[in-house]
PDB file of N, CA, C and O in Angstrom:
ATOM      1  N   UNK A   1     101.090 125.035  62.820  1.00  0.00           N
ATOM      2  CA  UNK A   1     100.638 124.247  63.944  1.00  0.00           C
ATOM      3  C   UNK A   1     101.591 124.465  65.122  1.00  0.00           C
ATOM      4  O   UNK A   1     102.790 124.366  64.860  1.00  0.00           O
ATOM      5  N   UNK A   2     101.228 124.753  66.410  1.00  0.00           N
ATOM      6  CA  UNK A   2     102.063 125.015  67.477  1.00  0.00           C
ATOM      7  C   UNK A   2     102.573 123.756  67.745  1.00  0.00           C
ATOM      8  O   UNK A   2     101.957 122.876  67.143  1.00  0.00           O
ATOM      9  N   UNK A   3     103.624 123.303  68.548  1.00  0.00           N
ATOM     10  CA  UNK A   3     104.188 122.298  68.813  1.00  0.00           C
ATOM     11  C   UNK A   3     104.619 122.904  70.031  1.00  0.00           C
ATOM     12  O   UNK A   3     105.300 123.910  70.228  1.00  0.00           O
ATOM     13  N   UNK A   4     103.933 121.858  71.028  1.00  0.00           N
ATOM     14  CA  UNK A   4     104.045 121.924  72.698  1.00  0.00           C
ATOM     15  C   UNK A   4     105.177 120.425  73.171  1.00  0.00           C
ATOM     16  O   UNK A   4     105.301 119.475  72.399  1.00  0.00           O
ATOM     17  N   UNK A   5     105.727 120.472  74.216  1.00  0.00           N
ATOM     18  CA  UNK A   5     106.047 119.632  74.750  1.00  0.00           C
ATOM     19  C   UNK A   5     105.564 119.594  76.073  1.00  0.00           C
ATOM     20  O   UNK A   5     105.384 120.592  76.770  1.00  0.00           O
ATOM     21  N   UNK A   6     105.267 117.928  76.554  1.00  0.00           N
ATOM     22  CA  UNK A   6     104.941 117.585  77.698  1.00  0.00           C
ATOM     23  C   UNK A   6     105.732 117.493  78.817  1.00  0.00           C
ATOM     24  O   UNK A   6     106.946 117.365  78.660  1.00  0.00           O
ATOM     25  N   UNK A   7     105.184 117.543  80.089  1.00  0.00           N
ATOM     26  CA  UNK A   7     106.393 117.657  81.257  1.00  0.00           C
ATOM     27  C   UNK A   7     107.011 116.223  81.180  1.00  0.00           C
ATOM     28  O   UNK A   7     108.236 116.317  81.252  1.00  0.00           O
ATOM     29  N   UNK A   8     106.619 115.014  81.066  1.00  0.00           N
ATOM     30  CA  UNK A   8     107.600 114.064  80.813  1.00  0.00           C
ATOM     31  C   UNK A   8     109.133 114.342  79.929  1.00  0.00           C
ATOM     32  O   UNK A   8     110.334 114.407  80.192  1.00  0.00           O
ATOM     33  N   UNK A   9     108.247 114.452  78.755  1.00  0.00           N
ATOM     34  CA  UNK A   9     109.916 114.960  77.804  1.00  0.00           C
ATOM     35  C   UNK A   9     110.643 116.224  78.133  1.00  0.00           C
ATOM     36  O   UNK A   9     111.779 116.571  77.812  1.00  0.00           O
ATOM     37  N   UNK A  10     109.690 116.864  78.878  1.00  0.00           N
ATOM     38  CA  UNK A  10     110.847 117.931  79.194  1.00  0.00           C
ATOM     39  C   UNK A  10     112.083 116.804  80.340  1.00  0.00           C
ATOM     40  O   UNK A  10     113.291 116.607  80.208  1.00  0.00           O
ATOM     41  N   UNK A  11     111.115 116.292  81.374  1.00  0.00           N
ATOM     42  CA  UNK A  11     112.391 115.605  82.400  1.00  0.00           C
ATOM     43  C   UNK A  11     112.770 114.460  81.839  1.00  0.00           C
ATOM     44  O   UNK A  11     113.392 113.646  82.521  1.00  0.00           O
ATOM     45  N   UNK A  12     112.435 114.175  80.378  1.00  0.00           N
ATOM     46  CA  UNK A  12     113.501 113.338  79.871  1.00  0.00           C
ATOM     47  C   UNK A  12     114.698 113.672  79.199  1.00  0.00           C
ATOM     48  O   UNK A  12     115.700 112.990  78.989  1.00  0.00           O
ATOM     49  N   UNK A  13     114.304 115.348  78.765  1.00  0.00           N
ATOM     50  CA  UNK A  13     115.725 115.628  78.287  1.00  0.00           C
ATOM     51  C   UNK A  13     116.442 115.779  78.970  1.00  0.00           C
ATOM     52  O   UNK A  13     117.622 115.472  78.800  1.00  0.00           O
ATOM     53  N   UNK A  14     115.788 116.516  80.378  1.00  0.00           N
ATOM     54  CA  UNK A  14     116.835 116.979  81.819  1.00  0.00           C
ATOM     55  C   UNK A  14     117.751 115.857  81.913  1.00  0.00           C
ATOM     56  O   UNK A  14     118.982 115.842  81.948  1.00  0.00           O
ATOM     57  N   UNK A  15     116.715 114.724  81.954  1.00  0.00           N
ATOM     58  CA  UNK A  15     117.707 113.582  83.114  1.00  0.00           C
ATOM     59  C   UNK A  15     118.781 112.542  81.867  1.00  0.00           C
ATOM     60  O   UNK A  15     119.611 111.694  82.195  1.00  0.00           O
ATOM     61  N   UNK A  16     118.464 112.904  80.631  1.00  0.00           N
ATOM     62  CA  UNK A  16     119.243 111.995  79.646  1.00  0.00           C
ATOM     63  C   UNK A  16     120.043 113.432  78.734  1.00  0.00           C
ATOM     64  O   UNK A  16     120.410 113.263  77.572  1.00  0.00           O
ATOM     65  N   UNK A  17     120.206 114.633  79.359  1.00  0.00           N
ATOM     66  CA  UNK A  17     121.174 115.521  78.499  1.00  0.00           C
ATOM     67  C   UNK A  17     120.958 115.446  77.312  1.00  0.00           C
ATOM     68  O   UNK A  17     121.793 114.860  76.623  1.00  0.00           O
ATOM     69  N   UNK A  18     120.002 115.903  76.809  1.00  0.00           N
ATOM     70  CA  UNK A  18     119.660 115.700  75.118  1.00  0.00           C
ATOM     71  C   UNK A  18     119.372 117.044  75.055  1.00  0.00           C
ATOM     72  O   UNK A  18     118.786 117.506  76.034  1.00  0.00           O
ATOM     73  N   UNK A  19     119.658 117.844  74.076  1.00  0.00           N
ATOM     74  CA  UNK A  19     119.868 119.104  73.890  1.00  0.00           C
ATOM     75  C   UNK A  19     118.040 119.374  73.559  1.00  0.00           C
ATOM     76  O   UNK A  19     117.362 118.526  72.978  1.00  0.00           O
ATOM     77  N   UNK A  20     117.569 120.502  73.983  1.00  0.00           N
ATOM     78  CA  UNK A  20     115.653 120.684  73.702  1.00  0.00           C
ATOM     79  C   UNK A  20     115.062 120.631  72.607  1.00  0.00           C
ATOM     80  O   UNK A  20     113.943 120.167  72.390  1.00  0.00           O
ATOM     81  N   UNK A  21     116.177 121.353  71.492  1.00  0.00           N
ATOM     82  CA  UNK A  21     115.875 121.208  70.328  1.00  0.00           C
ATOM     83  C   UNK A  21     115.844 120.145  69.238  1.00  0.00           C
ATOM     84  O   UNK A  21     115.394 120.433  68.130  1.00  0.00           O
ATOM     85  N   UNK A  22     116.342 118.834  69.532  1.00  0.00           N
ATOM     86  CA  UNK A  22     115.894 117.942  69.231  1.00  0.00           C
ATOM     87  C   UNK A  22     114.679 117.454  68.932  1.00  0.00           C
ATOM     88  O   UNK A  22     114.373 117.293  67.750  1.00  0.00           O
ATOM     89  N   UNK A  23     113.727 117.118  70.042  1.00  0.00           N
ATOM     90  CA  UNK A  23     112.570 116.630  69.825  1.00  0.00           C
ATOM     91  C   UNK A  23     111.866 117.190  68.462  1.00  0.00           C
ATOM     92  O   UNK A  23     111.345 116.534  67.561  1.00  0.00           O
ATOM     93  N   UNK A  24     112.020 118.719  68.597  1.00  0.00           N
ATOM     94  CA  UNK A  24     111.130 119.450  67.405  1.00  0.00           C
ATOM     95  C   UNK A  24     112.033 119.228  66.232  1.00  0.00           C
ATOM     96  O   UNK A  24     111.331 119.414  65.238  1.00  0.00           O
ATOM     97  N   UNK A  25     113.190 118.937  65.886  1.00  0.00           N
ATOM     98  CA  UNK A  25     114.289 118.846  65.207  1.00  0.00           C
ATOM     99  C   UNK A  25     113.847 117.273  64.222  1.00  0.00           C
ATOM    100  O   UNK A  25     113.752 117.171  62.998  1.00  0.00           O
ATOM    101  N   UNK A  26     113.647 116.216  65.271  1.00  0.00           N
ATOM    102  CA  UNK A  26     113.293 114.602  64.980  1.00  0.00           C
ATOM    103  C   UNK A  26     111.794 114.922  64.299  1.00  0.00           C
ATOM    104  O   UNK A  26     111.405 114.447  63.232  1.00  0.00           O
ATOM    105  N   UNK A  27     110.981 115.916  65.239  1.00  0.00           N
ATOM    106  CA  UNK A  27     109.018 115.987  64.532  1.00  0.00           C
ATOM    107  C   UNK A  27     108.949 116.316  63.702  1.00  0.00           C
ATOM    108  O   UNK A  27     107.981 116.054  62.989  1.00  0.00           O
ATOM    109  N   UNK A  28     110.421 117.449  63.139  1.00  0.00           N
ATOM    110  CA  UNK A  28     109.920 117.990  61.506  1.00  0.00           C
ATOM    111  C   UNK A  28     110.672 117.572  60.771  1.00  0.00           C
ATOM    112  O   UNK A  28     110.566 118.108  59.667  1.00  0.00           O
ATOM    113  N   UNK A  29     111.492 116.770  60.841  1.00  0.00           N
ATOM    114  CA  UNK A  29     112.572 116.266  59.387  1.00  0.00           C
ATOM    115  C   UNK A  29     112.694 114.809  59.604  1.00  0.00           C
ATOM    116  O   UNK A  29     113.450 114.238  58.817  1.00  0.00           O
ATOM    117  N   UNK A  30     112.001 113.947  60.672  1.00  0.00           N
ATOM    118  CA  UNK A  30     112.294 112.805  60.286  1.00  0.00           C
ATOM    119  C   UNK A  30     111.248 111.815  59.224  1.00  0.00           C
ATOM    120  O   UNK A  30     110.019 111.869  59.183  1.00  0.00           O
ATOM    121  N   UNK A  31     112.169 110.908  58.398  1.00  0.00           N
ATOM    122  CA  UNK A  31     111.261 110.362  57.489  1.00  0.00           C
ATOM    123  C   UNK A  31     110.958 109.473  57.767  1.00  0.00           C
ATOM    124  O   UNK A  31     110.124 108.987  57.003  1.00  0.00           O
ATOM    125  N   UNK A  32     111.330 108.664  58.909  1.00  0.00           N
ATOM    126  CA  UNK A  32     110.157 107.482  59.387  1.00  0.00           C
ATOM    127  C   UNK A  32     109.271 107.202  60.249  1.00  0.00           C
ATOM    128  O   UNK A  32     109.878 107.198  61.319  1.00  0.00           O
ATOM    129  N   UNK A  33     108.075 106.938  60.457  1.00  0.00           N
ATOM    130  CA  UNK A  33     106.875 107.436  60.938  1.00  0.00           C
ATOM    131  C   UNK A  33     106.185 106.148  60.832  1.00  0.00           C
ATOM    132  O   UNK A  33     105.877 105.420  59.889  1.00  0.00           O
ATOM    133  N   UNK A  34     106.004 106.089  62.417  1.00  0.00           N
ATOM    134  CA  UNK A  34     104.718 105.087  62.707  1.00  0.00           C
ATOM    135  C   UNK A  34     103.944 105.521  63.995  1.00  0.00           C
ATOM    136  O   UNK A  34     104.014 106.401  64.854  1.00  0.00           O
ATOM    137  N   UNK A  35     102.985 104.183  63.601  1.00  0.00           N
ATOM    138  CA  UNK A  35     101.870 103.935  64.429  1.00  0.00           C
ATOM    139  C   UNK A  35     101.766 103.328  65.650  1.00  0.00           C
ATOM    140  O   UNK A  35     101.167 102.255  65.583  1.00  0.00           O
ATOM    141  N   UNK A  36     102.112 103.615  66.660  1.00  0.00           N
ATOM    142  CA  UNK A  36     102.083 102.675  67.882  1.00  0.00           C
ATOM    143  C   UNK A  36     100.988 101.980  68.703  1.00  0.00           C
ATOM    144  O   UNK A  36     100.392 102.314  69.727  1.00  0.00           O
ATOM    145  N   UNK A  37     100.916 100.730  67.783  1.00  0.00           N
ATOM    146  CA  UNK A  37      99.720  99.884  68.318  1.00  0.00           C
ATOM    147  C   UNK A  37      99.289  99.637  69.759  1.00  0.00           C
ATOM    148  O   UNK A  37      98.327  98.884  69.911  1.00  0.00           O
ATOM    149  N   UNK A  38      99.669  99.985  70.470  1.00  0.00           N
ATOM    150  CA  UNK A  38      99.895  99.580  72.102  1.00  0.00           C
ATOM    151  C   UNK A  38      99.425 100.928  72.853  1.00  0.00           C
ATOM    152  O   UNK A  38      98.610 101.071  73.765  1.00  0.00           O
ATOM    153  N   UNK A  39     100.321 101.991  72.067  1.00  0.00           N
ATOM    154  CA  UNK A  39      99.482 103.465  73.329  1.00  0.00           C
ATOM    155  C   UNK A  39      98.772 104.157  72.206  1.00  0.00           C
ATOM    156  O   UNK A  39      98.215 105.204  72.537  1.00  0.00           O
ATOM    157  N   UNK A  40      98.644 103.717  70.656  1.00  0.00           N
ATOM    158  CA  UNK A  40      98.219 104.954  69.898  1.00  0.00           C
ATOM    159  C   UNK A  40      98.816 106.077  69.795  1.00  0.00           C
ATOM    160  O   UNK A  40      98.155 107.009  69.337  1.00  0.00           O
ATOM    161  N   UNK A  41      99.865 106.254  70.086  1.00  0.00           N
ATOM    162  CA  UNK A  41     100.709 107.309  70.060  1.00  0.00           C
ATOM    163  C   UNK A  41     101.294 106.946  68.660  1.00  0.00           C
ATOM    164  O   UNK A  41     101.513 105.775  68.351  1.00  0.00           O
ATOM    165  N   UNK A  42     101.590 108.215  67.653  1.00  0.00           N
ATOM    166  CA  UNK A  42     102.483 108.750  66.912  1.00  0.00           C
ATOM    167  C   UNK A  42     104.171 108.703  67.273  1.00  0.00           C
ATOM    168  O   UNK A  42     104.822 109.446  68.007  1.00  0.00           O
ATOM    169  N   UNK A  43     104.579 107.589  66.497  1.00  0.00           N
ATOM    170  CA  UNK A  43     106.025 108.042  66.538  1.00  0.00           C
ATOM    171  C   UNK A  43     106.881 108.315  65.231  1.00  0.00           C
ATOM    172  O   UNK A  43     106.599 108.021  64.070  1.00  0.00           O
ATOM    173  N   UNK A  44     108.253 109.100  65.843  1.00  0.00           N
ATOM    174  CA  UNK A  44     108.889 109.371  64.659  1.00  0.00           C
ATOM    175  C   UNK A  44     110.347 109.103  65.132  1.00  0.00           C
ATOM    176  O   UNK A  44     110.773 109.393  66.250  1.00  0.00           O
ATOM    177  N   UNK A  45     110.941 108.603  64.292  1.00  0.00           N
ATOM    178  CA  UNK A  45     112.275 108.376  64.718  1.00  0.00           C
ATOM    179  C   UNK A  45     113.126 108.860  63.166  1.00  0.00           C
ATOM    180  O   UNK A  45     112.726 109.040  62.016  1.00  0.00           O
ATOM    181  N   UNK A  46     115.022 108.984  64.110  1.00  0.00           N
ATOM    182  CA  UNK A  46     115.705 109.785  63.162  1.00  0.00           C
ATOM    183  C   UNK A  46     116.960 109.420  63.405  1.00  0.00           C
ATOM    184  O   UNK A  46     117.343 109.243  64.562  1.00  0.00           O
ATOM    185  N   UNK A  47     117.650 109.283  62.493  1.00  0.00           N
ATOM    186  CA  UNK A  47     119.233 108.984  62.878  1.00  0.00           C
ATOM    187  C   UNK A  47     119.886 110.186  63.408  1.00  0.00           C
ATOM    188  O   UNK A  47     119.703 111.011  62.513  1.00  0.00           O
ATOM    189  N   UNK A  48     120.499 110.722  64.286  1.00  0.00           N
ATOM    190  CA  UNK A  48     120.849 112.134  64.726  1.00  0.00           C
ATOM    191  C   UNK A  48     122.553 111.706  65.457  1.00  0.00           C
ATOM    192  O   UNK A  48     122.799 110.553  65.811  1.00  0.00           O
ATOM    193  N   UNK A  49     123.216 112.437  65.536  1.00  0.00           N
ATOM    194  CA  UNK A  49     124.516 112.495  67.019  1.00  0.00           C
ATOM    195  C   UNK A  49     124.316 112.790  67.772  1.00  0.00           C
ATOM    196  O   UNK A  49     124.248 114.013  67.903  1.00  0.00           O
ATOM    197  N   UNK A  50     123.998 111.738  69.142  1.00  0.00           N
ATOM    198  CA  UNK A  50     123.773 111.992  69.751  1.00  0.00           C
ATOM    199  C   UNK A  50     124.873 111.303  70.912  1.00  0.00           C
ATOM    200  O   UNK A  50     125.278 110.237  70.448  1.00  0.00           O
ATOM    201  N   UNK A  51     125.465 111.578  72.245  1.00  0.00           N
ATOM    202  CA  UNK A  51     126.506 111.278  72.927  1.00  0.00           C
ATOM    203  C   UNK A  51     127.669 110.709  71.674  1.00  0.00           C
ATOM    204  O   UNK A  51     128.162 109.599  71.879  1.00  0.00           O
ATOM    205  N   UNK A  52     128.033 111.365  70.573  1.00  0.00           N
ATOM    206  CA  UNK A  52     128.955 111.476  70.212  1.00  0.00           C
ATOM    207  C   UNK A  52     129.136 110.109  69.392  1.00  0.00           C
ATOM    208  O   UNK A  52     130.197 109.497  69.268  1.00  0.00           O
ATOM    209  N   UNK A  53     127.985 109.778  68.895  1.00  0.00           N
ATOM    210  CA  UNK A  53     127.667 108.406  68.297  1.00  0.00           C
ATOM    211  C   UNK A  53     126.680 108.668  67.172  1.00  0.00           C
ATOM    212  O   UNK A  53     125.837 109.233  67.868  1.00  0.00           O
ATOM    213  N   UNK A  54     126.206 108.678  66.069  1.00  0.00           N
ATOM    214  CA  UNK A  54     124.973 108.346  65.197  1.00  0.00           C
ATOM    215  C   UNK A  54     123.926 107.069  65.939  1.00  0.00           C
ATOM    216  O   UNK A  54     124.202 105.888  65.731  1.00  0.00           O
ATOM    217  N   UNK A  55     123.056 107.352  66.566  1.00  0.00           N
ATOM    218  CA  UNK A  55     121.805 107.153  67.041  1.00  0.00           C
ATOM    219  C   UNK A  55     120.450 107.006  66.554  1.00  0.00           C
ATOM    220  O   UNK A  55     119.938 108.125  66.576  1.00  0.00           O
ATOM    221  N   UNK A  56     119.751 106.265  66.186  1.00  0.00           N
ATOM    222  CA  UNK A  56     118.044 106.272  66.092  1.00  0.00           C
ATOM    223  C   UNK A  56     117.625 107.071  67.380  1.00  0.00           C
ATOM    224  O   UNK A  56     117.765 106.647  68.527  1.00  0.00           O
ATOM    225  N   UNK A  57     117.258 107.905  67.140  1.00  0.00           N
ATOM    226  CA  UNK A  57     115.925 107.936  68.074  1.00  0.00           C
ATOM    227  C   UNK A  57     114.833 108.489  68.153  1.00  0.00           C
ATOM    228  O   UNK A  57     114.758 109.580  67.588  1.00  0.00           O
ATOM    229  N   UNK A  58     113.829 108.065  68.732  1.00  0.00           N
ATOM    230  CA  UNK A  58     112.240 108.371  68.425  1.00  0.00           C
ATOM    231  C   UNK A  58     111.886 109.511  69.381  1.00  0.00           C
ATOM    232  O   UNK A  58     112.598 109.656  70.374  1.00  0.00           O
ATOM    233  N   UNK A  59     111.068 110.164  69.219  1.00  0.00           N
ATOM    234  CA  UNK A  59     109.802 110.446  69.813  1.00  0.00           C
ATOM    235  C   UNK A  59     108.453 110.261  69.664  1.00  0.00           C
ATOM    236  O   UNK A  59     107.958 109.965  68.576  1.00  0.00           O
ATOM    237  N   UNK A  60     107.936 110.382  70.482  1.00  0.00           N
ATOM    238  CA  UNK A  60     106.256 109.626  70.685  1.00  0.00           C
ATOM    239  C   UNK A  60     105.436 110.939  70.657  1.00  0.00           C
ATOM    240  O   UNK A  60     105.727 111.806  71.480  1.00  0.00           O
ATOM    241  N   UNK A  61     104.615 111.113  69.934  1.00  0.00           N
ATOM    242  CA  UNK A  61     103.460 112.580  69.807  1.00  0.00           C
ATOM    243  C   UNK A  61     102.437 111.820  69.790  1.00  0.00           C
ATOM    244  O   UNK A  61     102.467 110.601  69.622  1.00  0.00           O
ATOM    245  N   UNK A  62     100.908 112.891  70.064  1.00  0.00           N
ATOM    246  CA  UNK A  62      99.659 113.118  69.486  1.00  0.00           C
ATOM    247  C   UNK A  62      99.671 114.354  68.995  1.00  0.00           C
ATOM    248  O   UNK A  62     100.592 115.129  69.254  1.00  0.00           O
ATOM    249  N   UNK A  63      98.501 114.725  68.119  1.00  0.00           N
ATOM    250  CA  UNK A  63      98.131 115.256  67.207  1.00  0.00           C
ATOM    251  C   UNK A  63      96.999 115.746  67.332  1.00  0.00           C
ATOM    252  O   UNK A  63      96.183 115.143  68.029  1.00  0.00           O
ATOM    253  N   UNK A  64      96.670 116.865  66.746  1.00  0.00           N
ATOM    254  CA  UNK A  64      95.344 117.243  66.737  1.00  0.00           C
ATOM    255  C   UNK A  64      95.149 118.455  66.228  1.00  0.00           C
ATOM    256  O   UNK A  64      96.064 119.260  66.403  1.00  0.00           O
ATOM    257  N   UNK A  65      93.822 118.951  65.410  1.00  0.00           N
ATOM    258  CA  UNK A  65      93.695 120.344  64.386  1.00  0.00           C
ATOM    259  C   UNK A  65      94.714 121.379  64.943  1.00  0.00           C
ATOM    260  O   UNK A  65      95.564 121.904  64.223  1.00  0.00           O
ATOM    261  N   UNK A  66      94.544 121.699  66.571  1.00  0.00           N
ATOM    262  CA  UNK A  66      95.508 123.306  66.733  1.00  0.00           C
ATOM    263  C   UNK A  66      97.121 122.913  67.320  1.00  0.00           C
ATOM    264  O   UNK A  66      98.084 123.678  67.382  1.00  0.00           O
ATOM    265  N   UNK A  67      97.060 121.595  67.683  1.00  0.00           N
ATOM    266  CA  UNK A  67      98.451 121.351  68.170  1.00  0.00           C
ATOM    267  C   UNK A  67      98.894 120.054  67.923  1.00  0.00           C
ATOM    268  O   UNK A  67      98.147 119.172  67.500  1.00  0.00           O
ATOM    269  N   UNK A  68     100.553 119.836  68.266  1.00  0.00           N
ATOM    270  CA  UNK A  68     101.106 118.437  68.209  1.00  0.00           C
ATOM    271  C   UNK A  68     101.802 118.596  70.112  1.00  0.00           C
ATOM    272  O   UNK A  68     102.193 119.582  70.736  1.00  0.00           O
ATOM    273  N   UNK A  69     101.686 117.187  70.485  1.00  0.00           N
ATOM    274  CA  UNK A  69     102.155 117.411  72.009  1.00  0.00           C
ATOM    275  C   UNK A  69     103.531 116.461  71.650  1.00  0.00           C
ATOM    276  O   UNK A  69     103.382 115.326  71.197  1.00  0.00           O
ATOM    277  N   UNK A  70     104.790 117.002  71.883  1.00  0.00           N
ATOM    278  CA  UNK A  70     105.835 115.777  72.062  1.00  0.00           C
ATOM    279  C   UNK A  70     105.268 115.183  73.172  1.00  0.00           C
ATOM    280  O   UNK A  70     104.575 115.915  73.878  1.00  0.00           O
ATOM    281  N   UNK A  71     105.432 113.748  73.566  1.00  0.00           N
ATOM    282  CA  UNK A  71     105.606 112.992  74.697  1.00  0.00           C
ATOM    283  C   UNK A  71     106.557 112.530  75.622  1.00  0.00           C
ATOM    284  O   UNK A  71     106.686 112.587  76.845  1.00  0.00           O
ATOM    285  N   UNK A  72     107.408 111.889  74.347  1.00  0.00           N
ATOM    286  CA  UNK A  72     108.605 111.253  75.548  1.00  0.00           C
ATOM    287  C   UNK A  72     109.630 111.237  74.268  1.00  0.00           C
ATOM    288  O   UNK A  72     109.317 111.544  73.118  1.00  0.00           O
ATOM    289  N   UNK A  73     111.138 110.741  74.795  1.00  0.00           N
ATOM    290  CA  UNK A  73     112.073 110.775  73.661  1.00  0.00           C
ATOM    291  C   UNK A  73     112.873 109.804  74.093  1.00  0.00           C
ATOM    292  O   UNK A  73     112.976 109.585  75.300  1.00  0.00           O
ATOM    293  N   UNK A  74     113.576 109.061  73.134  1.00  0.00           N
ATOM    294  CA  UNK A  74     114.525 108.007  73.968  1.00  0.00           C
ATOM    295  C   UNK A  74     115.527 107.370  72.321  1.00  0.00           C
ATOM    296  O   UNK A  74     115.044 107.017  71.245  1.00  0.00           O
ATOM    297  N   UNK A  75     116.936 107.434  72.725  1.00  0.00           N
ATOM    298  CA  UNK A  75     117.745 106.452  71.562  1.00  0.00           C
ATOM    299  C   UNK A  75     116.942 104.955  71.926  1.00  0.00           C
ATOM    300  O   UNK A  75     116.432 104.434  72.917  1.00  0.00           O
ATOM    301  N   UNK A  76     117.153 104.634  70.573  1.00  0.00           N
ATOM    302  CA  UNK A  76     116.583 103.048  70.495  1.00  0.00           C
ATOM    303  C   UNK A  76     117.891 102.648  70.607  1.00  0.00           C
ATOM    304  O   UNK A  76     118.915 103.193  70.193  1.00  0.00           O
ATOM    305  N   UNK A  77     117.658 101.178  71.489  1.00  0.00           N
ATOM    306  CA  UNK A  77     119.007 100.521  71.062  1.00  0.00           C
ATOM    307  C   UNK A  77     119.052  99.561  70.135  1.00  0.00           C
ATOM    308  O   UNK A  77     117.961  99.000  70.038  1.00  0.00           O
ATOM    309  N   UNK A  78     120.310  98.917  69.025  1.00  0.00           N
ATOM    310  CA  UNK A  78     119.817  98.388  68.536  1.00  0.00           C
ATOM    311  C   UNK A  78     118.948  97.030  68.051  1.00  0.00           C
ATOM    312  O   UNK A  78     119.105  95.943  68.609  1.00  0.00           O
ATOM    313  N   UNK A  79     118.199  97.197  67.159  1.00  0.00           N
ATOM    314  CA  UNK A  79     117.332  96.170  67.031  1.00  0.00           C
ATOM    315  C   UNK A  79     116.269  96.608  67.086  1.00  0.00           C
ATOM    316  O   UNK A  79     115.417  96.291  66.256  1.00  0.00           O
ATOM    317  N   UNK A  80     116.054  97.369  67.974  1.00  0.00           N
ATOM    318  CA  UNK A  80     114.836  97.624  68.785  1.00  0.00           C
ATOM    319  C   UNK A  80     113.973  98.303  67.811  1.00  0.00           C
ATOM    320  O   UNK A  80     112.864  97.791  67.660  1.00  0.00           O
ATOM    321  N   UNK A  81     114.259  99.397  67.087  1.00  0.00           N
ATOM    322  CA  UNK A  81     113.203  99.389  65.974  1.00  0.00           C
ATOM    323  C   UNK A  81     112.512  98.816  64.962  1.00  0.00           C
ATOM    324  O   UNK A  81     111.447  99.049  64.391  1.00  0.00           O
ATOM    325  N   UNK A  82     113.607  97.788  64.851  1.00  0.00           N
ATOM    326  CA  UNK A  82     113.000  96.430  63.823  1.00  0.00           C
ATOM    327  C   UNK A  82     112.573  95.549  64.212  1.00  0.00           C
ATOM    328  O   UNK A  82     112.077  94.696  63.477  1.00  0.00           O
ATOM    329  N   UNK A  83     112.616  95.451  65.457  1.00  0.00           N
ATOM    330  CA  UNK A  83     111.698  94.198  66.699  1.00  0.00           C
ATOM    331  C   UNK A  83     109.926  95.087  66.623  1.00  0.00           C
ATOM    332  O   UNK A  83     108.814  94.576  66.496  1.00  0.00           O
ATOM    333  N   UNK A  84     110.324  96.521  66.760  1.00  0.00           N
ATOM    334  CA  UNK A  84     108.101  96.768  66.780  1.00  0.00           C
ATOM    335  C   UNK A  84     108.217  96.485  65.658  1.00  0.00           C
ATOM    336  O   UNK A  84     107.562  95.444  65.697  1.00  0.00           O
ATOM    337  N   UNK A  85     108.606  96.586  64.403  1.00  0.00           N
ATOM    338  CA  UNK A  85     108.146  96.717  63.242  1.00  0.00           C
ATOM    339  C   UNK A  85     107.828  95.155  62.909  1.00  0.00           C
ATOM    340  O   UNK A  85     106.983  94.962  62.035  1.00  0.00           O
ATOM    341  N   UNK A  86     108.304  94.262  63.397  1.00  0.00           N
ATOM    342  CA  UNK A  86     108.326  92.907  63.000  1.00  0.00           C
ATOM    343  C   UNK A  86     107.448  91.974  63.940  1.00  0.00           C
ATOM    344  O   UNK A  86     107.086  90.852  63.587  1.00  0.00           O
ATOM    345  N   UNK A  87     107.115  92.583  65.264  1.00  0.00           N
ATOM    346  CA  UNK A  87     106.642  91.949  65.806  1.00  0.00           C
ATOM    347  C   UNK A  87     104.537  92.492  66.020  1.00  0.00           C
ATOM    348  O   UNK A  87     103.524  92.090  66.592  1.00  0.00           O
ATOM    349  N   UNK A  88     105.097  93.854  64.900  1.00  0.00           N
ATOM    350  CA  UNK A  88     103.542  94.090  64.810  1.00  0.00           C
ATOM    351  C   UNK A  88     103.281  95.293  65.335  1.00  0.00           C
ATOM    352  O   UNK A  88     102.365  95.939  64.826  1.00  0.00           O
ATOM    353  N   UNK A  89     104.059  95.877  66.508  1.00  0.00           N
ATOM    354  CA  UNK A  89     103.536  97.040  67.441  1.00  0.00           C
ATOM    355  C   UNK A  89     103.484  98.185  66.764  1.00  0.00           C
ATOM    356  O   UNK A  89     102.555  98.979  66.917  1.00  0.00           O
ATOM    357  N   UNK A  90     104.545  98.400  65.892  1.00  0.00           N
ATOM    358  CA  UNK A  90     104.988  99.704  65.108  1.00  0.00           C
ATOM    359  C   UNK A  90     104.517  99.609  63.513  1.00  0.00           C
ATOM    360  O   UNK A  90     105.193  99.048  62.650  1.00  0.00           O
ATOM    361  N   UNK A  91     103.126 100.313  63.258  1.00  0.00           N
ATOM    362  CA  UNK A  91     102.584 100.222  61.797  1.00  0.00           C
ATOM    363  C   UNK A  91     103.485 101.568  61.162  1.00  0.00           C
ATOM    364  O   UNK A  91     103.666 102.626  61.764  1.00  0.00           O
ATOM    365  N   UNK A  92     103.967 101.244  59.857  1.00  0.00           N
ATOM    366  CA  UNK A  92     105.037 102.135  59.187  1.00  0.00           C
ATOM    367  C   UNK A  92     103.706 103.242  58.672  1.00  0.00           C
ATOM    368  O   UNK A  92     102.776 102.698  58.076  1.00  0.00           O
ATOM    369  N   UNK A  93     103.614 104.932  58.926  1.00  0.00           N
ATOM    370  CA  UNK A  93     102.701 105.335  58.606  1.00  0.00           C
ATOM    371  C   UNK A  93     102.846 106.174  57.316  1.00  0.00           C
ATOM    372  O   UNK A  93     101.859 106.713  56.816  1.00  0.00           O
TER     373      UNK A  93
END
C-alpha cells in the first residue's frame, strides 16, 4: 500500500522539527490504534524520542484500497490520550 503524506503534516513537521520519517515510522509499528469520533479520522499513536524526551505521539490517517494519507502529527501532552479515551472521542480499534 503506498503511503502519501498531506501538505498539512508535511508543514507540521517543518514548523515542529520532527524528523519526516517518523510519521511512516508511528503508521507501521505503532500498537495503539483508534477511532476518532469527531473527524473519523484514523489514529495511531507511539511512544518515540522525541526533543530528547520519550513522548506519545499520534498521527491522524485515512485509508483506503490503493492508499493511506498521513494527516497531521502532534506529541500528546500528558493526559491527553486518556482524556479521548475516557471521555468517548477516541474508540480503541
Amino acid at each position: 500500500m503506498k503511503i502519501e503524506y498531506s501538505g498539512h503534516i508535511e508543514n507540521r513537521l517543518r514548523l515542529r522539527r520532527i524528523d519526516r520519517d517518523l510519521p511512516e515510522k508511528i503508521f507501521e509499528q505503532a500498537q495503539e490504534r483508534y477511532l476518532d469520533k469527531l473527524t473519523g479520522h484514523l489514529i495511531a499513536v507511539m511512544n518515540v524520542d522525541l526533543y530528547n524526551k520519550q513522548r506519545d505521539v499520534m498521527i491522524a490517517y485515512i485509508t483506503d484500497e490503493k492508499r493511506t494519507t498521513l494527516l497531521t502529527i502532534h506529541p500528546l501532552k500528558y493526559g491527553q490520550k486518556e482524556n479521548r479515551v475516557l471521555n468517548g472521542r477516541w474508540r480503541k480499534i
